[in-house]
C-alpha positions as CSV (number, residue, x, y, z in Angstrom):
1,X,8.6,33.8,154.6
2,X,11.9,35.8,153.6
3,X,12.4,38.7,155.4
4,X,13.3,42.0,153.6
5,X,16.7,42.8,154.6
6,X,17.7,39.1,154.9
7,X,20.7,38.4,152.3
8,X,19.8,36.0,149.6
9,X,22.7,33.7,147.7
10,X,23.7,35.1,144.7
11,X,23.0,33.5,141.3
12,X,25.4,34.1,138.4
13,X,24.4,33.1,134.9
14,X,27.4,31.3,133.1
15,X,26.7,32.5,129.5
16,X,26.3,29.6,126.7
17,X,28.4,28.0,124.7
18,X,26.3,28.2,121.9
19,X,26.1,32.1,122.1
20,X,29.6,32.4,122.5
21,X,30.6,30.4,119.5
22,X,27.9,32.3,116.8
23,X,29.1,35.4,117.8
24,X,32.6,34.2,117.2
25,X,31.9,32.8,113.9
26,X,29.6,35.7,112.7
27,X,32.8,38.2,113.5
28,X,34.9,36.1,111.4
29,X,31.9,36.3,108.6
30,X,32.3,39.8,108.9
31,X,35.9,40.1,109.0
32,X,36.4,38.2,106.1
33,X,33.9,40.3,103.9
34,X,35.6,43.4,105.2
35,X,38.8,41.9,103.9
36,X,37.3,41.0,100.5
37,X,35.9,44.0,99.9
38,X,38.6,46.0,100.9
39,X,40.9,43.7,98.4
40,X,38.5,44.2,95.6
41,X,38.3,47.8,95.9
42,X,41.7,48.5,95.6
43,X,42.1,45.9,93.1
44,X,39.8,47.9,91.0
45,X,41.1,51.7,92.0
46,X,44.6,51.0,91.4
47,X,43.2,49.6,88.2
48,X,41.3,52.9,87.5
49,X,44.1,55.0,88.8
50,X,42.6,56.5,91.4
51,X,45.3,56.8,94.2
52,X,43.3,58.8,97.3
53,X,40.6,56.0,96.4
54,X,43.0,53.4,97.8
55,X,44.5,55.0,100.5
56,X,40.5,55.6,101.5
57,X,39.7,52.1,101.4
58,X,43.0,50.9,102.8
59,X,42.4,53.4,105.7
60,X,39.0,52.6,106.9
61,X,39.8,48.3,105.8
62,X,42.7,48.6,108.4
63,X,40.5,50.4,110.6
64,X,37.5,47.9,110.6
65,X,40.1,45.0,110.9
66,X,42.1,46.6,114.1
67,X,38.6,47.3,115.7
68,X,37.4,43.3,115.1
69,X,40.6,42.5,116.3
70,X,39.8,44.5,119.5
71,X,36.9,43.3,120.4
């Protein structure tokens, strides 16, 4: 029988491979859309002539791409 203040080993859980690769490949998924839609947007702003449209979507693309890039 343990006894309450008697130091037990410590057990750290390595995390998975697996986990660590989904979540890789899901950020690229979503990094890639970001960049398509960001591309297409302007594509079809500069096309309509709508100037603060682009810098808009330029703005918050390079945002959302800096902050993938961060984490």
């Amino acid at each position: 029988m343990a006894a309450v203040n008697e130091p037990s080993p410590l057990v750290f859980a390595r995390p998975s491979l697996t986990e660590s690769r989904f979540a890789h490949i899901l950020m690229a998924v979503a990094v890639a859309l970001v960049l398509i839609g960001a591309i297409v947007g302007i594509v079809i702003a500069v096309s309509a002539g709508q100037s603060e449209t682009v810098l808009g979507i330029a703005l918050i693309g390079g945002g959302l791409l800096c902050a993938a890039a961060l984490c």
